[in-house]
N, C-alpha and C positions, 0 to 999 in steps of 0.2 A: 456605545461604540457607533460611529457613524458608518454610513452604509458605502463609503469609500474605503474605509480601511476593511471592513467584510471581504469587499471586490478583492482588493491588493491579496489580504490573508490566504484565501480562496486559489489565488493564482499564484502564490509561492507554495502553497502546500503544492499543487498541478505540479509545478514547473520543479520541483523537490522530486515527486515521483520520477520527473521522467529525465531525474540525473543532472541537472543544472546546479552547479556552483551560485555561493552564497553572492560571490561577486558579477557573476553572468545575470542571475534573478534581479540585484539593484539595479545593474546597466537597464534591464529590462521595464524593469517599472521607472524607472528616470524616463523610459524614450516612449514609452507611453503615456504617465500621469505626471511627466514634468515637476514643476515644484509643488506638485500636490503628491508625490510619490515618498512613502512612508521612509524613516532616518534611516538611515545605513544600518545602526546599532536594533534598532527593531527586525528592520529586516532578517540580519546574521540571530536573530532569536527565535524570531518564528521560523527560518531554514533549520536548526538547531533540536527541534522541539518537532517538528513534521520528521526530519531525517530519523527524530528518537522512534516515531511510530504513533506519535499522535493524529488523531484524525481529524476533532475539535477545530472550527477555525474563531470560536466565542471565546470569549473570557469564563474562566470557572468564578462560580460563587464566592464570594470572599464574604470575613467573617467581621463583625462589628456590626456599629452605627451605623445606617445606612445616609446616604447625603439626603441632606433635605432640601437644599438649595437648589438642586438642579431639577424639580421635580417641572409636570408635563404642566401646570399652571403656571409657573413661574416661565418656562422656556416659549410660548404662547405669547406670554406680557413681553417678552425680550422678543421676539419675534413680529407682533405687532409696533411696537416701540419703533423699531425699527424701520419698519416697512411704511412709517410714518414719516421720519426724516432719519435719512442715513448717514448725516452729519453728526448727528450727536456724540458724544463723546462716551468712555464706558464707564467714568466715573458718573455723569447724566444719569445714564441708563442706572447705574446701580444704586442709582439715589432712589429713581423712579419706584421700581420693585424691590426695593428695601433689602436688597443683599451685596456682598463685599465686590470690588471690582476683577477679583481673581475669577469668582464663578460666573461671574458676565462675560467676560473674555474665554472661559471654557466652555459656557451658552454657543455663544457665538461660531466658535470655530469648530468644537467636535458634537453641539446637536445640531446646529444652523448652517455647518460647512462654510463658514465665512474665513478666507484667507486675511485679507486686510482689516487689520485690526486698528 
């Protein structure tokens, strides 16, 4: 989870406590975080889930396989890759580091915080 969607979670649980509508909380993070502000449909879930009495603003545990693809050497390689020439393409990139172009583009946008993909 990136450290913007922490901030956003953080601030709809706040803004939950202190009686804001699911629709007031979106307005709110749109005129704040602009097109970095979390989907509508996230948002109406985490208002949902704070209103039920949850405190948590992390994701719980989930159970399986864990990824392997995303791991802190592999996000490092995409990272430097990167910071190298930021033309390349995410098929490149995932040739580079030998994993598929799905979790390059997941690299990118929720560990790297990269919008333009």
């Amino acid at each position: 989870m990136s450290e913007l969607e922490l901030e956003q979670r953080t601030n709809i649980k706040f803004l939950v406590k202190l009686g804001k509508s699911g629709k007031e909380i979106r307005q709110m993070l749109v005129q704040v975080y602009g097109d970095n502000a979390m989907k509508k449909t996230a948002v109406y879930k985490w208002v949902r889930r704070f209103a039920e009495g949850r405190e948590s603003v992390t994701d719980e545990e989930r159970s399986g396989r864990p990824a392997t693809s995303r791991t802190d050497e592999k996000i490092g390689k995409v990272r430097k890759i990167v910071r190298e020439n930021c033309r390349l393409t995410v098929r490149s990139i995932a040739e580079q580091v030998n994993i598929d172009r799905e979790r390059v583009r997941k690299i990118l946008t929720e560990d790297l915080d990269m919008r333009k993909v």
